[in-house]
VOPAGU-2260 file (C-alpha; in pm, 1 decimal, decimal comma):
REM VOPAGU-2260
SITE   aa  ch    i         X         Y         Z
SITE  UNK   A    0    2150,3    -684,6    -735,3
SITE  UNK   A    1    1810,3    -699,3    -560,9
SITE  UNK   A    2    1570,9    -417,6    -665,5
SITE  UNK   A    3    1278,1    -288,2    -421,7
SITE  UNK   A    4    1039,9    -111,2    -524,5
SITE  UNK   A    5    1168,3     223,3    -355,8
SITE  UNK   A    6    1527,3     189,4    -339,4
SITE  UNK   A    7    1578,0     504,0    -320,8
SITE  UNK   A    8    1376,1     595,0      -9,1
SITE  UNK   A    9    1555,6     381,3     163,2
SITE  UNK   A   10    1911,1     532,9      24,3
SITE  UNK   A   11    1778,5     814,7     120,7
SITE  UNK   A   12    1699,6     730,2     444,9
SITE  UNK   A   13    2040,6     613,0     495,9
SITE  UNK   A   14    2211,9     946,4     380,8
SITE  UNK   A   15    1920,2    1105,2     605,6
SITE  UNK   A   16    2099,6     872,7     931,4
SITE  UNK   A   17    2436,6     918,5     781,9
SITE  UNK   A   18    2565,6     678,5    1066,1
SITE  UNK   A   19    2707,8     331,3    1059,4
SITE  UNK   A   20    2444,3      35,4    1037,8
SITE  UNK   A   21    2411,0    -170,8    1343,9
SITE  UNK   A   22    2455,8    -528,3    1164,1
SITE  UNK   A   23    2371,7    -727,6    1477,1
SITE  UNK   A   24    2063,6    -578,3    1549,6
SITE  UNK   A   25    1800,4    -887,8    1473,6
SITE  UNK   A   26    1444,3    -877,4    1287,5
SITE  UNK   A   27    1140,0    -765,1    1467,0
SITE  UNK   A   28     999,7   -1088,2    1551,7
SITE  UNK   A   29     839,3   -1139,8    1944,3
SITE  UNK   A   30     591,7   -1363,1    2190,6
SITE  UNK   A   31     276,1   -1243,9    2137,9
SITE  UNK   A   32     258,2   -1250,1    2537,8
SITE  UNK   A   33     506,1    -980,4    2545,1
SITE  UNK   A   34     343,9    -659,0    2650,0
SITE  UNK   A   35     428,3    -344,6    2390,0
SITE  UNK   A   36     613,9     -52,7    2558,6
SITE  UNK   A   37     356,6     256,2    2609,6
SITE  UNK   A   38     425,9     498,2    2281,9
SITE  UNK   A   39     317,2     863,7    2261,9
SITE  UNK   A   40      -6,1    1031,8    2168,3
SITE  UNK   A   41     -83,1    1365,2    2073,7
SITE  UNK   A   42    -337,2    1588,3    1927,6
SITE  UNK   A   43    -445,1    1738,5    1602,8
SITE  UNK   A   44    -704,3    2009,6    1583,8
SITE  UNK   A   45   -1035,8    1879,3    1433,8
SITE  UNK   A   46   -1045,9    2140,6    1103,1
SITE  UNK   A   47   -1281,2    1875,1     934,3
SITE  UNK   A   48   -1499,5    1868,7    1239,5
SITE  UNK   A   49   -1792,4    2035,1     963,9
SITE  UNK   A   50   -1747,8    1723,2     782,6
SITE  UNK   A   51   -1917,2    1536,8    1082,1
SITE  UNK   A   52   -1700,8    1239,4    1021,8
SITE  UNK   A   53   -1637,0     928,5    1242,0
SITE  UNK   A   54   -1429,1     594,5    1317,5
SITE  UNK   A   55   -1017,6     593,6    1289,0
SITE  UNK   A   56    -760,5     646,9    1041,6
SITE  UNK   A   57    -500,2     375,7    1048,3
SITE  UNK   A   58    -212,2     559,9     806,3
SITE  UNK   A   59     150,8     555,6     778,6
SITE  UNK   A   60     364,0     849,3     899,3
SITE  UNK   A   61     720,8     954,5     847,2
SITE  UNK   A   62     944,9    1197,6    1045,3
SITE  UNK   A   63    1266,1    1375,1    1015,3
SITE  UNK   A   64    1433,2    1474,1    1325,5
SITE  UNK   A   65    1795,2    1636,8    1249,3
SITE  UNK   A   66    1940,7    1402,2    1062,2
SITE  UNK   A   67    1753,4    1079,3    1151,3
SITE  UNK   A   68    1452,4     964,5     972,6
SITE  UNK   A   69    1188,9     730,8    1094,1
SITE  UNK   A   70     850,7     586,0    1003,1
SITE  UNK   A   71     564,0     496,4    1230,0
SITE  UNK   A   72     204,9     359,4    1237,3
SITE  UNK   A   73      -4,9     612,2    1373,3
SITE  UNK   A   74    -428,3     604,1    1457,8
SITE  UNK   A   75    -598,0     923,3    1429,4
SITE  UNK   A   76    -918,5     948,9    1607,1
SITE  UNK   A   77   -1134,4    1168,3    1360,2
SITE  UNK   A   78   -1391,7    1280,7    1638,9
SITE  UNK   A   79   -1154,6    1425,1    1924,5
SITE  UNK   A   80    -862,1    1425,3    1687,8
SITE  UNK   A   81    -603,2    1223,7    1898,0
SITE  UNK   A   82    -358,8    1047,8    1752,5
SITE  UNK   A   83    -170,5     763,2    1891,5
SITE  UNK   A   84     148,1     532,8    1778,7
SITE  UNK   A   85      95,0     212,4    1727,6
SITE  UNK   A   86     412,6     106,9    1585,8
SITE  UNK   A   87     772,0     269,2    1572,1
SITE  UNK   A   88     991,0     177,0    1317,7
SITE  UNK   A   89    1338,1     101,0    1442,0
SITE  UNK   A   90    1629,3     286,5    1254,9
SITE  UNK   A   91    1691,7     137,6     888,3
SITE  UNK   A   92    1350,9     -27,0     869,7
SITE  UNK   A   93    1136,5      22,0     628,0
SITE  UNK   A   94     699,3     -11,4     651,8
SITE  UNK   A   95     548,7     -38,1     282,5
SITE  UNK   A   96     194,5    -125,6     341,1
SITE  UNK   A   97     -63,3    -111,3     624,9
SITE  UNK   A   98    -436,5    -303,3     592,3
SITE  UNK   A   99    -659,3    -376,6     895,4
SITE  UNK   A  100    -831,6    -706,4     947,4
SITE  UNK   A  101   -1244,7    -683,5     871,5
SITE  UNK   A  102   -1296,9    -720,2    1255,8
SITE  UNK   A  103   -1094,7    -405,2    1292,2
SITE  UNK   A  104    -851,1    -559,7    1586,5
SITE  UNK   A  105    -518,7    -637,6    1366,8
SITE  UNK   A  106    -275,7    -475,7    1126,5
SITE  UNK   A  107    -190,6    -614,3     866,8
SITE  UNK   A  108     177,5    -486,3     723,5
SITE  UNK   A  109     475,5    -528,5     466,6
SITE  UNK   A  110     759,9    -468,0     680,4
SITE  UNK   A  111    1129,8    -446,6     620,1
SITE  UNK   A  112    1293,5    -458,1     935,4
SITE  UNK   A  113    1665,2    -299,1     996,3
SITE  UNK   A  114    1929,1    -565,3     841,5
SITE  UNK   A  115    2141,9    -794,5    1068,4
SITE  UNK   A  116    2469,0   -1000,4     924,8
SITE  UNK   A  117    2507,2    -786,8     591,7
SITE  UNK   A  118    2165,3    -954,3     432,2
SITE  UNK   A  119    1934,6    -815,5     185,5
SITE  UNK   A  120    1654,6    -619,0     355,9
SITE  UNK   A  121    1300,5    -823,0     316,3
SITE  UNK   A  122     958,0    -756,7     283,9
SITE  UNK   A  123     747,7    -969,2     465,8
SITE  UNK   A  124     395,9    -984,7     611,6
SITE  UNK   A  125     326,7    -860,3    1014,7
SITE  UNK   A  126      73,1    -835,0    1250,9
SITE  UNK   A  127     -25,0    -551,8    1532,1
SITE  UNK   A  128    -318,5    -529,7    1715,2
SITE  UNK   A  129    -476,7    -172,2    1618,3
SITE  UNK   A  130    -465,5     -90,9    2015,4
SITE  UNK   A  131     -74,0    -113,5    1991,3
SITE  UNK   A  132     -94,0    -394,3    2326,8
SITE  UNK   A  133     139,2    -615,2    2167,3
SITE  UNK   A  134     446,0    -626,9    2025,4
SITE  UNK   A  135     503,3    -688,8    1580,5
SITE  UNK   A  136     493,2   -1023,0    1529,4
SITE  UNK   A  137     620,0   -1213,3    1219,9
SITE  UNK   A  138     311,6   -1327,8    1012,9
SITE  UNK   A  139     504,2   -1558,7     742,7
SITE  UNK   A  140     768,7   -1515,4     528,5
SITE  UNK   A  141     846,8   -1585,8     116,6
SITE  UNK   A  142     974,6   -1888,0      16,0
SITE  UNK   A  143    1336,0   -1707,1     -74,2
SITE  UNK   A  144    1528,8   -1472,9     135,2
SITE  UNK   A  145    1545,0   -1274,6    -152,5
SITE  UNK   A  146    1151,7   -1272,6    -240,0
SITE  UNK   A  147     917,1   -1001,1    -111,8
SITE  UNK   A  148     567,8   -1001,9      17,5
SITE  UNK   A  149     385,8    -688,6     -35,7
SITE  UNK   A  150      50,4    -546,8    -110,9
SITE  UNK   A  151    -176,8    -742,9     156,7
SITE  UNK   A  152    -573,7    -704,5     181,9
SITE  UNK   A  153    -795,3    -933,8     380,2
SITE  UNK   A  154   -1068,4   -1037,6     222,8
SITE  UNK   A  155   -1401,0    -871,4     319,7
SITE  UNK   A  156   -1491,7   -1210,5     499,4
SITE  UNK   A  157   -1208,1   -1245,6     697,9
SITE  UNK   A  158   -1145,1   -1607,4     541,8
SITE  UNK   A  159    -829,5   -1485,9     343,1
SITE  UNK   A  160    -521,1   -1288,5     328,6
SITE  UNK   A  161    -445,4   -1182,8     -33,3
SITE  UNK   A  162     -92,6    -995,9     -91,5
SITE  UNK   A  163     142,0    -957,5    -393,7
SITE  UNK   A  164     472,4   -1201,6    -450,1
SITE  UNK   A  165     784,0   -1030,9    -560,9
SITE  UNK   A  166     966,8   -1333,3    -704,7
SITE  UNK   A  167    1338,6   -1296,0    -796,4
SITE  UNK   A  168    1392,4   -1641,5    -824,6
SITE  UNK   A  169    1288,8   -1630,8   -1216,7
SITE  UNK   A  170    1617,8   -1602,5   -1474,2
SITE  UNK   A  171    1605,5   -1251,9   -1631,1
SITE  UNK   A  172    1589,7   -1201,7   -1971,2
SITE  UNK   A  173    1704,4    -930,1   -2200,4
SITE  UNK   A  174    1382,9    -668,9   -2232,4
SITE  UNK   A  175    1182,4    -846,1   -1949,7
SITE  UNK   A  176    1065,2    -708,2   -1642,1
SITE  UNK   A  177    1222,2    -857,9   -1309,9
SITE  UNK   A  178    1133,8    -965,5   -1095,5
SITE  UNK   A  179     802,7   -1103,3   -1067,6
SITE  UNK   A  180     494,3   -1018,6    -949,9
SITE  UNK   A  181     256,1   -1284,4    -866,9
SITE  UNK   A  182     -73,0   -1236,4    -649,5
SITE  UNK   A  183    -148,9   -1537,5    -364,5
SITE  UNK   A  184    -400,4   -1571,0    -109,1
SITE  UNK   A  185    -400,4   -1786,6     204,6
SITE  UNK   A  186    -639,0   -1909,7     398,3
SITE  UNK   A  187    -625,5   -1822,3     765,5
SITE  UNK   A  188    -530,8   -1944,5    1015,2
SITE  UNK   A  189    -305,9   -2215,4     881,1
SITE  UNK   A  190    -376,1   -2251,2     517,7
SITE  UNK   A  191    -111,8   -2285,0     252,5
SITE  UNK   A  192     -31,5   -2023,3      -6,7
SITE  UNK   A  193    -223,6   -2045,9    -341,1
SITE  UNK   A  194    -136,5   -1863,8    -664,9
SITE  UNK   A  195    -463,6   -1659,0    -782,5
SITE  UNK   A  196    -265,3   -1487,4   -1093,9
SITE  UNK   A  197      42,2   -1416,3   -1241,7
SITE  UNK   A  198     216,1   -1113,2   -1354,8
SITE  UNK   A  199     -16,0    -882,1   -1156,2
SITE  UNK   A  200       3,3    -647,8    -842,0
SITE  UNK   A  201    -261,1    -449,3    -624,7
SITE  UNK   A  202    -508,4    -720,4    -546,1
SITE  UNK   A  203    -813,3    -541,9    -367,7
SITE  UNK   A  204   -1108,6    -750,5    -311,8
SITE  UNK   A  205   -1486,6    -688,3    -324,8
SITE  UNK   A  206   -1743,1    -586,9     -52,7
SITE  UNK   A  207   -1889,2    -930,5     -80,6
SITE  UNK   A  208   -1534,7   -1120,1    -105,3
SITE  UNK   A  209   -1680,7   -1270,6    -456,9
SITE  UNK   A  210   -1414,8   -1109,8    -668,7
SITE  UNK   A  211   -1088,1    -957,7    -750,4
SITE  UNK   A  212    -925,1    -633,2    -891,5
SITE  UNK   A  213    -607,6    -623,5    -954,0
SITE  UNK   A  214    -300,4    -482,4   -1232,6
SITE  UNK   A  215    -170,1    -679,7   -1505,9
SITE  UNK   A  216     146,4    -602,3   -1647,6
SITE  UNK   A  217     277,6    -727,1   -1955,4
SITE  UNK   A  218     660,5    -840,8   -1905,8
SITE  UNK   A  219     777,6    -758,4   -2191,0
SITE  UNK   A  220     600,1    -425,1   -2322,2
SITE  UNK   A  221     543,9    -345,4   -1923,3
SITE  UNK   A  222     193,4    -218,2   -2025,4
SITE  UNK   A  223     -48,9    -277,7   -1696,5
SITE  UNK   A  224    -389,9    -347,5   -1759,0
SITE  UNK   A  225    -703,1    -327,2   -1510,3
SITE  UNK   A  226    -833,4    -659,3   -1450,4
SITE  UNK   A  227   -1142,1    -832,0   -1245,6
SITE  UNK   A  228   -1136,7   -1188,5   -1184,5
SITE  UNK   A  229   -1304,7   -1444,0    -944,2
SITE  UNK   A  230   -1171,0   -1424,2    -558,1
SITE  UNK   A  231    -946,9   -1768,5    -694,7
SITE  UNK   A  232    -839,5   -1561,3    -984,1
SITE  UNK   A  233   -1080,7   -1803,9   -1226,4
SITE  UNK   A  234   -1295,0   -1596,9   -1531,3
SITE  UNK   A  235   -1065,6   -1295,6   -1511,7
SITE  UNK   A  236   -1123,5   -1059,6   -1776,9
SITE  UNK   A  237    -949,8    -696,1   -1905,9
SITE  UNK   A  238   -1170,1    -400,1   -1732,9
SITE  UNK   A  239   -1184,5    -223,6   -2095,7
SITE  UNK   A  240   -1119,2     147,6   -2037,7
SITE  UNK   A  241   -1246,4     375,9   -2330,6
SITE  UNK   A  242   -1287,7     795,6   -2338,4
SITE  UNK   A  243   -1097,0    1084,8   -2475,0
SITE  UNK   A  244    -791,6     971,4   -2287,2
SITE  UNK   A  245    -750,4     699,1   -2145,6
SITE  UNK   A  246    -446,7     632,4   -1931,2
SITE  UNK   A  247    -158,7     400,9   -1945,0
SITE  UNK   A  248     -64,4     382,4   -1579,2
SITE  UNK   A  249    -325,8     251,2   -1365,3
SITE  UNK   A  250    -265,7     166,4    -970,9
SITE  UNK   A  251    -403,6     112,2    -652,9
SITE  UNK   A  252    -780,8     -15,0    -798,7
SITE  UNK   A  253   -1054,7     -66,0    -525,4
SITE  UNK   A  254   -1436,2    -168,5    -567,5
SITE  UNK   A  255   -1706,9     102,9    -502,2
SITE  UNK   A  256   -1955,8      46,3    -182,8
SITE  UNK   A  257   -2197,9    -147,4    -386,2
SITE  UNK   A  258   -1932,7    -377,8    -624,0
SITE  UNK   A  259   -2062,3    -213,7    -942,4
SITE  UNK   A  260   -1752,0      46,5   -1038,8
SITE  UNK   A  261   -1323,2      66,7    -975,1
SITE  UNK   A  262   -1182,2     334,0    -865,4
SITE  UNK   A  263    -804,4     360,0    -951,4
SITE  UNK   A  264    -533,3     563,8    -954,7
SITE  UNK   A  265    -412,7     702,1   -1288,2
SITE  UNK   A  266    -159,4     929,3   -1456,0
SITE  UNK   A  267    -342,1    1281,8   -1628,0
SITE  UNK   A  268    -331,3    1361,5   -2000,8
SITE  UNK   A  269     -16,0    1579,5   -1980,6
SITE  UNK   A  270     182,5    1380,1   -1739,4
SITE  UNK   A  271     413,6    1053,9   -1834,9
SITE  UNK   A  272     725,4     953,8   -1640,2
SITE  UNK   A  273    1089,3     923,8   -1743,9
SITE  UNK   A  274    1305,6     780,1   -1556,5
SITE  UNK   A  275    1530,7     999,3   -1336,0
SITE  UNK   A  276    1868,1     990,6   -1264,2
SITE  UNK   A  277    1805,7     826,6    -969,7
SITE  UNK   A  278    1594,4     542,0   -1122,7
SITE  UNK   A  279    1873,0     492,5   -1359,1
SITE  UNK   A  280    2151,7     452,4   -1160,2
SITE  UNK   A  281    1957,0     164,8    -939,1
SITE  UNK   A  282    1821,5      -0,4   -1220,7
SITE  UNK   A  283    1472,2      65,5   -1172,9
SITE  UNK   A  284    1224,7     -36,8   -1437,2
SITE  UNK   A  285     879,2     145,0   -1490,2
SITE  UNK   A  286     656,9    -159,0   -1413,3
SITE  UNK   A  287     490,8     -17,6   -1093,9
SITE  UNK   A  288     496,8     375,0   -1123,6
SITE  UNK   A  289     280,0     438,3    -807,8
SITE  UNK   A  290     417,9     683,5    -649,0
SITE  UNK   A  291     620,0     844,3    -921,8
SITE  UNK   A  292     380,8     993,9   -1116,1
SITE  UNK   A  293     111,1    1268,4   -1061,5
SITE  UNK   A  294    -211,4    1160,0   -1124,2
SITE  UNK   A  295    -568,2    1192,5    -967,5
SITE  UNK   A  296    -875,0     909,5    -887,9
SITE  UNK   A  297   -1093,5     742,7   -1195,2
SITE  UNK   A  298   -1371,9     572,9   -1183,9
SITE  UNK   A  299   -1519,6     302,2   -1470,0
SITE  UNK   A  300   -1781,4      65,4   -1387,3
SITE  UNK   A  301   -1694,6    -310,3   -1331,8
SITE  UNK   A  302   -1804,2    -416,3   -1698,1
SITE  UNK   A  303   -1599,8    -162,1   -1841,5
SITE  UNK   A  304   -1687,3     144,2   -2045,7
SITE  UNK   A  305   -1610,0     519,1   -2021,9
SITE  UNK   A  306   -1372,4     637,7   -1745,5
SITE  UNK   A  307   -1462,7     927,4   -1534,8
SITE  UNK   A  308   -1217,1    1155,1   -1353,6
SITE  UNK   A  309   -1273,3    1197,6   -1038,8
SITE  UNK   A  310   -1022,7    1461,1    -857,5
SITE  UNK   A  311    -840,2    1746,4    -918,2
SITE  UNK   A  312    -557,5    1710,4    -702,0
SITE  UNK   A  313    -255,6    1616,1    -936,9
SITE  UNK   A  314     -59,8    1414,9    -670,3
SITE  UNK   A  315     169,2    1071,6    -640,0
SITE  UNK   A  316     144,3     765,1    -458,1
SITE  UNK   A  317    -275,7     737,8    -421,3
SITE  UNK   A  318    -430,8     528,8    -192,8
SITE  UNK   A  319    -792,8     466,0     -95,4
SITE  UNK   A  320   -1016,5     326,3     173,6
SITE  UNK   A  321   -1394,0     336,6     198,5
SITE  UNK   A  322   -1502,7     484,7     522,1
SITE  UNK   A  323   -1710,4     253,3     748,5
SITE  UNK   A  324   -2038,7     427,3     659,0
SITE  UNK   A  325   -1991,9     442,9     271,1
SITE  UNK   A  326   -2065,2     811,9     293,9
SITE  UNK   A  327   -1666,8     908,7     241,0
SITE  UNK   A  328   -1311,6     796,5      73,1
SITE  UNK   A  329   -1014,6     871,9     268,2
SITE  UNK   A  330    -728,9     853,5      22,2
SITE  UNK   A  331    -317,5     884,4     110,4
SITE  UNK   A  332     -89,5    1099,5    -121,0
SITE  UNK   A  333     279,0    1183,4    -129,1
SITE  UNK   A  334     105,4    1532,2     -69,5
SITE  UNK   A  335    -132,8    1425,8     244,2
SITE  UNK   A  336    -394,7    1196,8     362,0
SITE  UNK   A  337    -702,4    1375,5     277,1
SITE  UNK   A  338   -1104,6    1254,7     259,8
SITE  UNK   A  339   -1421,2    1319,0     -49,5
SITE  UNK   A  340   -1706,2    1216,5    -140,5
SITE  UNK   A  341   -1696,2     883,3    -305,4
SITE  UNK   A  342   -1766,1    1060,7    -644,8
SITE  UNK   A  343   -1420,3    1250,8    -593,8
SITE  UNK   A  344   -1655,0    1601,9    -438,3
SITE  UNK   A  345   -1547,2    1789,0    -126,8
SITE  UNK   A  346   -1206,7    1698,6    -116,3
SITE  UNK   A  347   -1070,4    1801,1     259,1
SITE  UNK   A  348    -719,4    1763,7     370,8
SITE  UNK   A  349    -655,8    1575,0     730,8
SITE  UNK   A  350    -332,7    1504,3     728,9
SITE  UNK   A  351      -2,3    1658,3     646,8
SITE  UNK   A  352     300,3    1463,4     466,6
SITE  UNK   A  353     546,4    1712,0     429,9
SITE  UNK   A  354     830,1    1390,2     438,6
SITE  UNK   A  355     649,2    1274,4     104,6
SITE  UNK   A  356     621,6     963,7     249,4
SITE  UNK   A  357     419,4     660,9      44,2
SITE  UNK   A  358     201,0     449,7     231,1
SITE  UNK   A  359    -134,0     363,0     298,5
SITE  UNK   A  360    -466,5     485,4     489,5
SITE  UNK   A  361    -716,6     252,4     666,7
SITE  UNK   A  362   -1082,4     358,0     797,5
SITE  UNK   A  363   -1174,8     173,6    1099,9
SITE  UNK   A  364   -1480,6     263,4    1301,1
């Protein structure tokens, strides 16, 4: 059996529908010439307005109407505090990561879209323009049906698109993680996939497009390490984390303004996770916890060294994005999207997420 990453979001989302799957409905996949249907807008009052932030929030957003759950792409304009939809997930789809292009006109996303003939649901990688003019379009697809592309992030540049591999096609073995998790890049427009590393997830690339961060997980002991390699995944080297604790579940890394320090996602001193019942009965392994454990934003500089904590906020499924001016973090939780200080200070929410939903926050200008 296939195993996503959140399998059971999207069993829950089907319990949620609790109607019968439309089988012939086909992928999301149109002419670029096509003009996009008009989608709603509304408005959000401005409680950060003291903040005297600007630019957009490009962010993920789920709904539950009755018994029907949906996802959408939503821009939130942090001045007037509008909010349009850019993208509305048909029923059964599923979105699992949104990045925007460095000239701020495209998203990038890993979409599932509803299933048609009985096949596996995929992840692959689509393109929106930010202004919602034009319909999803199908960027390119895995080499295997059954293969998933997830995790994407331009390079600062513009010159590649990096994302993560899920690769079933490897035989399992008894105590090994599976599938696989492989990082490519290609080179736009028409380049050819190239494998930067192996066994690693979360590739997040520097201001100057010079290098990589990404996590390393053992297959076998399914320990994930913080690593920092060359943009072509050459000289990569263990981030060495030291301190009074020093976690064993890192996520989501991403280079500070100036290139010298990570910030990542990590689980707190009291907190582990054990596998729920849930987990259990789909067979999921622990190799990407993001989003099922409570942690809170680290810091440790590039060479390694002592980590510093950040936040306070004890939440799952932590995201960040550098605002356009340097001056801010915007960072998306199971709990809410909310913005601080890039040394984790003055931590104020934005915006709700009472579905719980993980995703991913983008700050446009």
């Amino acid at each position: 059996m296939k195993i996503h990453f959140l399998p059971y979001l999207l069993l829950i989302v089907l319990v949620m529908s609790s109607c019968t799957i439309d089988v012939n409905q086909p992928p999301v996949e149109t002419p670029a010439s096509q003009s996009a249907p008009p989608l709603p807008s509304t408005q959000m009052p401005v409680t950060w307005a003291s903040l005297n932030l600007t630019g957009k929030l490009v962010y993920l957003n789920g709904e539950a109407q009755g018994d029907v759950f949906s996802l959408q792409v939503r821009v939130l304009d942090l001045v007037t505090g509008a909010v349009s939809t850019i993208f509305d997930a048909p029923k059964y789809s599923w979105i699992y990561y949104v990045t925007v292009s460095p000239d701020n006109k495209q998203v990038l996303m890993s979409y599932s879209p509803p299933p048609a003939d009985n096949a596996t649901p995929d992840q692959d990688l689509y393109v929106l323009p930010v202004d919602g003019s034009k319909p999803l379009e199908l960027l390119f697809t895995p080499p295997a049906r059954e293969d998933d592309y997830i995790e994407a992030d331009w390079s600062p540049d513009g010159k590649y698109v990096y994302f993560t591999h899920v690769n079933f096609q490897i035989p399992p073995q008894d105590g090994q993680i599976y599938p696989l998790y492989e990082i490519y890049r290609m080179q736009l427009p028409n380049g050819q996939a190239e494998k930067v590393v192996e066994k690693a997830y979360w590739p997040r690339l520097s201001p100057d497009s010079s290098q990589i961060t990404y996590i390393s997980v053992d297959l076998f002991s399914r320990v994930n390490k913080l690593y920092v390699a060359d943009a072509d995944g050459s000289n990569a080297h263990q981030v060495v984390l030291e301190g009074t604790f020093v976690p064993d579940i890192k996520d989501a890394p991403m280079f500070s303004a100036d290139g010298k320090s990570i910030l990542f996602s990590a689980n707190l001193p009291t907190q582990s996770y054990q596998p729920n019942w849930l987990d259990k009965l789909m067979g999921v392994l622990v190799v990407k916890a993001h989003g099922n454990v409570i942690s809170d934003w680290w810091s440790v500089p590039v060479a390694g060294g002592t980590i510093t904590r950040l936040t306070n906020i004890q939440s799952m499924g932590l995201f960040a994005s550098l605002s356009p001016d340097k001056q801010h973090i915007a960072s998306y939780s199971n709990s809410g999207i909310f913005v601080m200080k890039p040394d984790g200070t003055e931590v104020t929410s934005i915006v709700p997420n009472p579905q719980n939903v993980p995703g991913t926050v983008w700050w446009i200008p």
